[in-house]
Residue frames relative to the residue before (quaternion, step in Angstrom):
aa qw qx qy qz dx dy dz
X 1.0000 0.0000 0.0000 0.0000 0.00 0.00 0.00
X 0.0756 -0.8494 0.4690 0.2299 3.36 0.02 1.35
X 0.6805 0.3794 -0.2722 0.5647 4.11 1.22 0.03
X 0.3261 -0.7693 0.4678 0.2882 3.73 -0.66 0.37
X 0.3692 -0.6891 0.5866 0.2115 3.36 -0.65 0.46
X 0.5937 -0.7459 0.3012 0.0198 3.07 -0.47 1.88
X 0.5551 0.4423 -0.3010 0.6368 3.53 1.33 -1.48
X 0.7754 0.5102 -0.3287 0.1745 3.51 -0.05 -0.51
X 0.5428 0.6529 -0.1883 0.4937 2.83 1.80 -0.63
X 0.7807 0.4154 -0.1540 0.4407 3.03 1.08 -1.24
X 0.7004 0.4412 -0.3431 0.4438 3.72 1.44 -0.21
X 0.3689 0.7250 -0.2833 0.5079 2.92 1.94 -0.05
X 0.6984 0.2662 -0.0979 0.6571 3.88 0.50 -1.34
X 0.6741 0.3602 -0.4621 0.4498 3.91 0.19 0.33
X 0.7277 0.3862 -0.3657 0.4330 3.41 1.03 0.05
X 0.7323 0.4180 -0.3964 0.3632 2.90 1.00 -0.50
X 0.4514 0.5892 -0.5498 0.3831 3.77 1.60 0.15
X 0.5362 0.5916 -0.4864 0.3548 3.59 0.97 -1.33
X 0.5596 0.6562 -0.3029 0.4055 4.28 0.61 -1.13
X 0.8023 0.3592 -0.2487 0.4068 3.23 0.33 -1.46
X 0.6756 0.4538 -0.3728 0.4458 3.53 1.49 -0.41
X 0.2947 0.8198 -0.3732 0.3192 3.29 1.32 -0.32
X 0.7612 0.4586 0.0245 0.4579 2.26 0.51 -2.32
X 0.7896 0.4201 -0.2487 0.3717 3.56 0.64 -0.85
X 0.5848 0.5389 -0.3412 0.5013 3.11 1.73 0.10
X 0.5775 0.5023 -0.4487 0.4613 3.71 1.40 -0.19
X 0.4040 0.7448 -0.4174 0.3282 3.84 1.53 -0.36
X 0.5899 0.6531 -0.2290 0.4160 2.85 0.83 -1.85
X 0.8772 0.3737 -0.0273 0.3001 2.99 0.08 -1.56
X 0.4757 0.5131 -0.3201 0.6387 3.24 1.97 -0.15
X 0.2667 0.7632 -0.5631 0.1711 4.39 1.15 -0.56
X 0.9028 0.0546 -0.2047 0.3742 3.53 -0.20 -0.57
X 0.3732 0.5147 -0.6374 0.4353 3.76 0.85 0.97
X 0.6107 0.5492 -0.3422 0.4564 4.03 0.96 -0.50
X 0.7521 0.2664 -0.1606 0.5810 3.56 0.39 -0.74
X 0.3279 -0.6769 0.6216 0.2189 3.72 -1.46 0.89
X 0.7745 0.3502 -0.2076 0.4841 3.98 0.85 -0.29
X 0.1096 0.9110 -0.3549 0.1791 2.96 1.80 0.52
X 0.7012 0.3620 -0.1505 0.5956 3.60 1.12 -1.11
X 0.5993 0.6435 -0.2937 0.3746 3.42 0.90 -0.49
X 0.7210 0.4776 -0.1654 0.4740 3.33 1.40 -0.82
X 0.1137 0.8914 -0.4378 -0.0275 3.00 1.92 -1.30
X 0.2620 -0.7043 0.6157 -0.2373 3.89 0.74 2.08
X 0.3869 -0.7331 0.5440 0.1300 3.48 -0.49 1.26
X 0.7545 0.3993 -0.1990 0.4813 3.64 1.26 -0.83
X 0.4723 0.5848 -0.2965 0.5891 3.54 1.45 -0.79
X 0.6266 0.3796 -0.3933 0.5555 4.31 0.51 -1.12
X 0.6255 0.4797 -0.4390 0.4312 4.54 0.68 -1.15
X 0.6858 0.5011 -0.3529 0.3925 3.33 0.41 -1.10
X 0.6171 0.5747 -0.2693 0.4651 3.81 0.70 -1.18
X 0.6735 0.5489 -0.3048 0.3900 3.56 0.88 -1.21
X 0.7445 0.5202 -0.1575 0.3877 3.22 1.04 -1.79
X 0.6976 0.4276 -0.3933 0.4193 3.50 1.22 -0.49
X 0.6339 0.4578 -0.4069 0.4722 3.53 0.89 -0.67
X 0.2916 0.6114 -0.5939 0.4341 4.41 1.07 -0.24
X 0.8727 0.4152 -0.1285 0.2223 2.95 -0.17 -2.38
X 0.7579 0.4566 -0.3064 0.3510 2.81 1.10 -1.03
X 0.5500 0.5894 -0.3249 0.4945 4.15 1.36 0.24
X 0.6368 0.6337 -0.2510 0.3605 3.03 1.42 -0.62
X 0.7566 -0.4977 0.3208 0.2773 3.41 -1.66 1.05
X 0.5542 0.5435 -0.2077 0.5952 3.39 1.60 -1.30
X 0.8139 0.2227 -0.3812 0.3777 3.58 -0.45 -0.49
X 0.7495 0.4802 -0.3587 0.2811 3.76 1.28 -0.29
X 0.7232 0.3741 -0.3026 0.4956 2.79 1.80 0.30
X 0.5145 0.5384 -0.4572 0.4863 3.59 1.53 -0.01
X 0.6494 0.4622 -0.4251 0.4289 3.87 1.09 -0.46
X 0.5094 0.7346 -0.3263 0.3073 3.54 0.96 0.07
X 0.5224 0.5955 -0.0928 0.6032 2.89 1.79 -1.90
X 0.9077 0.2194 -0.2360 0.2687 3.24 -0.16 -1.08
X 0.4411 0.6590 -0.3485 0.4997 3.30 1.61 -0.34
X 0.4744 0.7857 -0.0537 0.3933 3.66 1.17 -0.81
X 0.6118 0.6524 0.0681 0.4421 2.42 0.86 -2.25
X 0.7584 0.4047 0.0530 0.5082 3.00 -0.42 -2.32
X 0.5193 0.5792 -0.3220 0.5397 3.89 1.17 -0.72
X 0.8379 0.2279 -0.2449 0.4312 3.74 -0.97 -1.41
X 0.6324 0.4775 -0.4723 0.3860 3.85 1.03 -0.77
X 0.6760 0.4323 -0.4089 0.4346 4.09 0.71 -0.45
X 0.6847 0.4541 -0.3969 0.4092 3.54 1.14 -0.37
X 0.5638 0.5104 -0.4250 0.4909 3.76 1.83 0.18
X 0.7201 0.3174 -0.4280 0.4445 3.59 1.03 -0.29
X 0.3739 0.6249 -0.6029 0.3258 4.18 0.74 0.59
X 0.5457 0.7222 -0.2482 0.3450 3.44 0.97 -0.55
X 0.5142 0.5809 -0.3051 0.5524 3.11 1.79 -1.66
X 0.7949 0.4819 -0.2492 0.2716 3.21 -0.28 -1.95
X 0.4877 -0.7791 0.3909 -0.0475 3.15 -1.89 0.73
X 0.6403 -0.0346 -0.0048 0.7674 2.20 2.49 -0.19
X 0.1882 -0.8258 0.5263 -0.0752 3.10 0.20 2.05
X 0.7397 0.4307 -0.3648 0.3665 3.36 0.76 -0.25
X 0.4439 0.4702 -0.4882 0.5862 3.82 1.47 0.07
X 0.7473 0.4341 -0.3457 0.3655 3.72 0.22 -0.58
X 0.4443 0.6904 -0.3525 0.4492 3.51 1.59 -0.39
X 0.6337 0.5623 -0.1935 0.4948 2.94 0.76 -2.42
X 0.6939 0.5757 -0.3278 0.2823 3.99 -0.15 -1.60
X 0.8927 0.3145 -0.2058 0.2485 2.83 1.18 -1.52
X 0.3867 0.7197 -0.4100 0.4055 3.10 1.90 -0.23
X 0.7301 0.3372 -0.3737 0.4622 3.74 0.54 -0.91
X 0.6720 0.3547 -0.4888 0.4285 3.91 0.83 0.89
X 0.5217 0.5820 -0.4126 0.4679 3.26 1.11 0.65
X 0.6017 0.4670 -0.3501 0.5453 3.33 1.44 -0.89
X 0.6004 0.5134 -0.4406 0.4264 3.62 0.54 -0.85
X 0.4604 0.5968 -0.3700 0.5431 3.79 0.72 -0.99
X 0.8979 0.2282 -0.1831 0.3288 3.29 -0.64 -0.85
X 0.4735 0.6430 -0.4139 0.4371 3.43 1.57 -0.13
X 0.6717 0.6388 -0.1391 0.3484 3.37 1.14 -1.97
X 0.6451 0.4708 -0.1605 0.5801 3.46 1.26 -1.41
X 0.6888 0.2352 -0.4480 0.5192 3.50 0.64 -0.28
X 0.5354 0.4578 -0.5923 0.3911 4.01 -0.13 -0.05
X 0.7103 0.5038 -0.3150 0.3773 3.88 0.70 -1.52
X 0.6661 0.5395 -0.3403 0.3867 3.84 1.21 -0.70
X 0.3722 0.6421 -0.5076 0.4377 3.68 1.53 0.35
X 0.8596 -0.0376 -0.1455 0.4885 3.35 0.75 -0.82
X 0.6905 0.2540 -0.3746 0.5642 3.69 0.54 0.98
X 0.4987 -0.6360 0.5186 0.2790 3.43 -1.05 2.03
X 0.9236 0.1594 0.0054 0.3485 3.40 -1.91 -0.29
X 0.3343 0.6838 -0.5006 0.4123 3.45 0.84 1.15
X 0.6286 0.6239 -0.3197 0.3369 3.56 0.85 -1.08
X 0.1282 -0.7800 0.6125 0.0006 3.62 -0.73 0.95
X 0.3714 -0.7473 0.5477 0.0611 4.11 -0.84 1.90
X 0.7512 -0.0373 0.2782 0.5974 3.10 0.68 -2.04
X 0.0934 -0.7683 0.6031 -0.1929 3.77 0.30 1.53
X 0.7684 -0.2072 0.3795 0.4718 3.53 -1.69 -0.03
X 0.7814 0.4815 -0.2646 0.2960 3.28 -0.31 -1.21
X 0.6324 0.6198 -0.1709 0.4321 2.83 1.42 -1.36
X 0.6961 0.5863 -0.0466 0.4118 3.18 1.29 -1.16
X 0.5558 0.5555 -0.1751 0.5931 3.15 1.60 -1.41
X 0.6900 0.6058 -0.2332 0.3203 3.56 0.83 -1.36
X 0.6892 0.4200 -0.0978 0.5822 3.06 0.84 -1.46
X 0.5807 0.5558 -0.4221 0.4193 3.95 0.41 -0.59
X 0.6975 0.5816 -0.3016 0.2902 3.45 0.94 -1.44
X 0.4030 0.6902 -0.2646 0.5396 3.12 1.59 -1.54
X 0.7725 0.5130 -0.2649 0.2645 3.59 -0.20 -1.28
X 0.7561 0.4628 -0.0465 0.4605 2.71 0.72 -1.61
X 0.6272 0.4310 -0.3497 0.5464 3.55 1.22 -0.54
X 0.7666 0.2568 -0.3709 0.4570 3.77 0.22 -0.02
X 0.3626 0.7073 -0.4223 0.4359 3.64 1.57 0.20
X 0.8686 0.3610 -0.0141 0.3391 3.64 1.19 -1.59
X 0.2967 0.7090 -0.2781 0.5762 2.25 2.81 0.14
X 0.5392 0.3823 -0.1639 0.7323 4.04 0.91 -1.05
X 0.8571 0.2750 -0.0805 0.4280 3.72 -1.17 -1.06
X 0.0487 0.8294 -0.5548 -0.0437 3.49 -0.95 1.53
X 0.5041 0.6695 -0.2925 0.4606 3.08 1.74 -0.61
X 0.1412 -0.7750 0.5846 0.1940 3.65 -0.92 0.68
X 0.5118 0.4570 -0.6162 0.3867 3.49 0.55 0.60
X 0.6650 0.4359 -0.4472 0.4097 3.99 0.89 -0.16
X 0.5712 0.4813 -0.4761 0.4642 3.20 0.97 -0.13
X 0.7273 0.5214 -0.3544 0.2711 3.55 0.72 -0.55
X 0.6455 0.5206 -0.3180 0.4595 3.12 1.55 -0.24
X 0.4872 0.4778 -0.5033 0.5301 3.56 1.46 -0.29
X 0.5909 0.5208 -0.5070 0.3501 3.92 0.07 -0.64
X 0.7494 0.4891 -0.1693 0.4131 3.38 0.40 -1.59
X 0.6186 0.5249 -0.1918 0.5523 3.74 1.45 -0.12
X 0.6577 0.3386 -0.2376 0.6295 3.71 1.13 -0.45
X 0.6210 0.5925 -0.3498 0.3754 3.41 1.35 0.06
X 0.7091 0.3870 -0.2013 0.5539 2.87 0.79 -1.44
X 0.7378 0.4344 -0.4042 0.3219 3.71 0.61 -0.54
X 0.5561 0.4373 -0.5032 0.4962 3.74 1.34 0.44
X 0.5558 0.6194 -0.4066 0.3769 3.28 0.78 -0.32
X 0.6815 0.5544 -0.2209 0.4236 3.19 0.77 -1.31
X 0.8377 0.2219 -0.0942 0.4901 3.34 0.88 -1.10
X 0.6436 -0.6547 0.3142 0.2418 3.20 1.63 0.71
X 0.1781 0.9021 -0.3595 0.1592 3.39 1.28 0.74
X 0.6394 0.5648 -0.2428 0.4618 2.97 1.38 -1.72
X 0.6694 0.6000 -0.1980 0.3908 3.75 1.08 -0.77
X 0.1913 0.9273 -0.3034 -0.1073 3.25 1.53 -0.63
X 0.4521 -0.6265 0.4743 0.4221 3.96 -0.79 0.09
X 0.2308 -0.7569 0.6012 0.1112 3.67 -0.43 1.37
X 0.2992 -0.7319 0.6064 0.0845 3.35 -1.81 1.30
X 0.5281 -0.7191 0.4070 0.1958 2.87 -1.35 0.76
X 0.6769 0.1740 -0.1330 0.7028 3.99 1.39 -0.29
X 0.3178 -0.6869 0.6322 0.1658 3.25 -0.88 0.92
X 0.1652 0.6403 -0.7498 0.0214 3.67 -1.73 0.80
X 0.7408 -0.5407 0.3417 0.2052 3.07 -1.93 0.76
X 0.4084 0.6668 -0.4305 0.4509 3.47 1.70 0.04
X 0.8110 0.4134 -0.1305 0.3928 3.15 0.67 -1.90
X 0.3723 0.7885 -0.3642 0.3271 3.48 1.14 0.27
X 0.5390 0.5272 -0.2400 0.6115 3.74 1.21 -1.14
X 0.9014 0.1686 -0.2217 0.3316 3.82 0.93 -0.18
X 0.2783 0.6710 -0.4549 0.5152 2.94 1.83 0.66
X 0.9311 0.1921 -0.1411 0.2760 3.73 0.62 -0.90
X 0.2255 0.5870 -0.5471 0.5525 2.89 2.02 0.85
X 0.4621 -0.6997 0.4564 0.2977 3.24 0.41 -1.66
X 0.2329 0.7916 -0.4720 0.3104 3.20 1.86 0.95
X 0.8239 -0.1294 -0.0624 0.5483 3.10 1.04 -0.53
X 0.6444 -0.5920 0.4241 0.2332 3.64 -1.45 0.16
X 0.1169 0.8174 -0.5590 0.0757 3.93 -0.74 0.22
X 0.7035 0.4005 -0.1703 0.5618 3.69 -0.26 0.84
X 0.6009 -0.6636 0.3638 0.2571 3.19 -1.88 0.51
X 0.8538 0.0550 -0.1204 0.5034 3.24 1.90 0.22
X 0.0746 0.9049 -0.4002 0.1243 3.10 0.48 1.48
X 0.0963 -0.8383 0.5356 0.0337 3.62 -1.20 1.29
X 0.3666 -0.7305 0.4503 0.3594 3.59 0.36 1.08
X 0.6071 -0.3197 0.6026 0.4076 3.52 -2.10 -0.61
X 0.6884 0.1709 -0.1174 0.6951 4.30 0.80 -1.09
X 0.4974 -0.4511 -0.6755 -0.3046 1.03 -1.67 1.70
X 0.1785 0.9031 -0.3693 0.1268 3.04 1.61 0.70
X 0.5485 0.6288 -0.1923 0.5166 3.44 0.90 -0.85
X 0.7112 0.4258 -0.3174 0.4606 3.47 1.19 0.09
X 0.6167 0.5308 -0.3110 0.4911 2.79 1.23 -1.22
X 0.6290 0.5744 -0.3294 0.4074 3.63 0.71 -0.38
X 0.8698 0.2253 -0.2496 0.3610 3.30 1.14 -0.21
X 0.2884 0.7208 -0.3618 0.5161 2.65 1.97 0.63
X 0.6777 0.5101 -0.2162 0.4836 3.60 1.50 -0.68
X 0.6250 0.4088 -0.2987 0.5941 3.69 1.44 -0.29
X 0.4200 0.6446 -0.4165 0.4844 3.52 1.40 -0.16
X 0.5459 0.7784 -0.0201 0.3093 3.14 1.14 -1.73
X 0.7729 0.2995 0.1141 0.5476 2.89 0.51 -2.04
X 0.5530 0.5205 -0.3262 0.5629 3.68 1.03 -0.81
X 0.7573 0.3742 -0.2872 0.4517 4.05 0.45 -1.15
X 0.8668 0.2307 -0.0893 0.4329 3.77 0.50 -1.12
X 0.5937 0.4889 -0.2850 0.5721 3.68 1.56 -0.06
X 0.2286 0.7989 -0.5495 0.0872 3.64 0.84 -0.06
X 0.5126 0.7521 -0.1173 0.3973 3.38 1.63 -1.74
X 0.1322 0.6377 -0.7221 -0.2334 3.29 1.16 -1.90
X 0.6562 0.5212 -0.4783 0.2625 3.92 -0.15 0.90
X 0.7589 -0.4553 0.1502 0.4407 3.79 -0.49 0.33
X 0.1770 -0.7131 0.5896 0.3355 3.86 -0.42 0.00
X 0.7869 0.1430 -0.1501 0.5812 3.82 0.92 0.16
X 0.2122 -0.9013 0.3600 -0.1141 3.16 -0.24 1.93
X 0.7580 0.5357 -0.0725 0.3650 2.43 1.54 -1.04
X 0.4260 0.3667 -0.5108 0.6505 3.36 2.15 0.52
X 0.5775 -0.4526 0.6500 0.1979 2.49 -2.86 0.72
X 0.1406 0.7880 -0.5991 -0.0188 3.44 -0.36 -0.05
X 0.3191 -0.7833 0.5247 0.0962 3.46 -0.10 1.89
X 0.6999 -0.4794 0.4804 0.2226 3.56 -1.61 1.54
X 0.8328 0.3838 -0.2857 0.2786 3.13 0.52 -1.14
X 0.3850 0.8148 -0.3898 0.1898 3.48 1.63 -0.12
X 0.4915 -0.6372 0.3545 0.4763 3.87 -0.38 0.69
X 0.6579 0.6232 -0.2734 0.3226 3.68 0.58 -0.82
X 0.6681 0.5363 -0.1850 0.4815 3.35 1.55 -1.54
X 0.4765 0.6437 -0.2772 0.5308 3.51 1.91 -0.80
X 0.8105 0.3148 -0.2617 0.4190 3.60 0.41 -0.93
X 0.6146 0.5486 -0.4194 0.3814 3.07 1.10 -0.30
X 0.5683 0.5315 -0.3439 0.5256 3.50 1.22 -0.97
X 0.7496 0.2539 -0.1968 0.5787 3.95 0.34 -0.38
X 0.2328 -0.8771 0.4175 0.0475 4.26 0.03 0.59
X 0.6457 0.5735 0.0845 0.4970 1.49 0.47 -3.20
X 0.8692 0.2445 -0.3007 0.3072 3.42 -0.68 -1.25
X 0.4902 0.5251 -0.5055 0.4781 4.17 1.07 -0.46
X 0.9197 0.1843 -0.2542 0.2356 3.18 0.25 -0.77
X 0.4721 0.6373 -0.3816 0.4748 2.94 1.49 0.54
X 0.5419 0.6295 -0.0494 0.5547 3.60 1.85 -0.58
X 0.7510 0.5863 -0.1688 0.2525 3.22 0.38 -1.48
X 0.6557 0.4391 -0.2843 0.5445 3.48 0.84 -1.24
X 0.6126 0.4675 -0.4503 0.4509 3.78 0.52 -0.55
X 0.7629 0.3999 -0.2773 0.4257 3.45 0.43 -0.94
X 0.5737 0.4583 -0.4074 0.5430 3.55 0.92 0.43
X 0.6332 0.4179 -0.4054 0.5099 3.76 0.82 -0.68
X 0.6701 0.4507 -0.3556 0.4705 4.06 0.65 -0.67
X 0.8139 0.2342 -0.3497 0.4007 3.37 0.61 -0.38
X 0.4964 0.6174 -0.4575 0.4038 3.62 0.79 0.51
X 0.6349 0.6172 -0.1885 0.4247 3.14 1.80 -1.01
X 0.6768 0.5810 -0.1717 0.4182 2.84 1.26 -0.62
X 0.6328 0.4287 -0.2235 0.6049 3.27 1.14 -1.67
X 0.5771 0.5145 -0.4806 0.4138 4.37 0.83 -0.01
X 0.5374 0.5844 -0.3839 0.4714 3.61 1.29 -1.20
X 0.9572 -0.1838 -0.2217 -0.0300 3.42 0.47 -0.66
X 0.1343 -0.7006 0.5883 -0.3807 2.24 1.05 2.58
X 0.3611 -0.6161 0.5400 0.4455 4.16 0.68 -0.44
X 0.2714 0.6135 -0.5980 0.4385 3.97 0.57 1.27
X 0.2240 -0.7387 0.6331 -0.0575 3.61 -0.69 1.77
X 0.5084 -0.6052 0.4674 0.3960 3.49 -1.41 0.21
């Protein structure tokens, strides 16, 4: 894609900011599994901050606004698989930053609970690509692809995949259903259903109205320098990045509130 295609950028970096608060609201709400004197200090603003993530994080809004945007951030990577020329080196690339991911979170979960991350976005994003590239290898027709999409949808929906039943010890048995998505494990977990549709419901997408690889609305400016169009141009690394920088800088601003590990 030698020009970027603005809308994309920008629903791209608005989901993935919506995430980082997501995420920064499950921090909150994680406050005293981080600190050992956590209660001891009992920080009027540290106890608001705790309150508001665990509010948010029960709330009607985050189980359905994290849906949307997760979604989101979905059909727009399954419009830019389309770009690429070789989805399956980018497939491959990203799995070994998902495995790293999950390497990192498990060393950091020695000393911070419910950090550790099996089968995350990446994970998801990683493995989907893979799919989908040997899916379109067999399957040229995008109305069959659209009806497989629209089928792995509705059947997680239906049966409530995206919601999964979360375990409490992870083993290598229960793995085959962490990444379908029978069930859930970790601090961020996106099954195969019904995600895996929505992803190809987005190269559908891209394959029907991106043929061009050019805007579908030219005729706004939409300056580079916007904060959204930024995140979109840079995803991968916020959200590869991001949760660390939120655990270091909470850690800090606790150090000096007098909040110990």
């Amino acid at each position: 894609m030698n020009k970027r295609i603005w809308e994309l950028d920008f629903l791209r970096g608005f989901a993935i900011i919506m995430m980082v608060f997501d995420h920064l609201m499950y921090d909150f709400m994680y406050l005293p599994n981080y600190f050992s004197n956590y209660h001891s200090v009992d920080n009027s603003v540290f106890n608001f901050l705790n309150e508001l993530g665990y509010q948010y994080w029960i709330s009607d809004l985050r189980f359905f606004g994290h849906f949307f945007f997760v979604s989101v951030f979905l059909i727009v990577s399954g419009i830019s698989f389309t770009f690429s020329k070789n989805n399956l080196s980018r497939g491959l690339k990203l799995a070994v930053v998902a495995l790293l991911i999950t390497l990192v979170t498990y060393g950091l979960s020695f000393l911070i609970s419910g950090v550790i991350i099996v089968f995350g976005i990446i994970h998801l994003y990683a493995l989907s690509i893979i799919i989908i590239y040997f899916l379109r290898k067999i399957i040229k027709n995008e109305l069959v692809l659209l009806v497989i999409a629209l089928a792995i949808i509705a059947y997680g929906i239906i049966i409530k995949f995206y919601h999964p039943f979360y375990i409490g010890t992870f083993t290598w048995a229960k793995l085959p259903d962490i990444i379908i998505g029978l069930r859930a494990y970790g601090a961020d977990h996106f099954g195969l259903v019904p995600y895996l549709g929505i992803i190809i419901l987005g190269t559908v997408l891209g394959n029907t109205f991106y043929k061009n690889k050019v805007s579908l609305i030219p005729s706004v400016k939409m300056s580079e320098k916007n904060i959204f169009s930024i995140a979109g141009r840079r995803s991968l690394l916020i959200f590869v990045t991001h949760q660390v920088v939120l655990i270091l800088l909470i850690y800090i601003i606790g150090y000096i509130f007098g909040y110990r590990f």
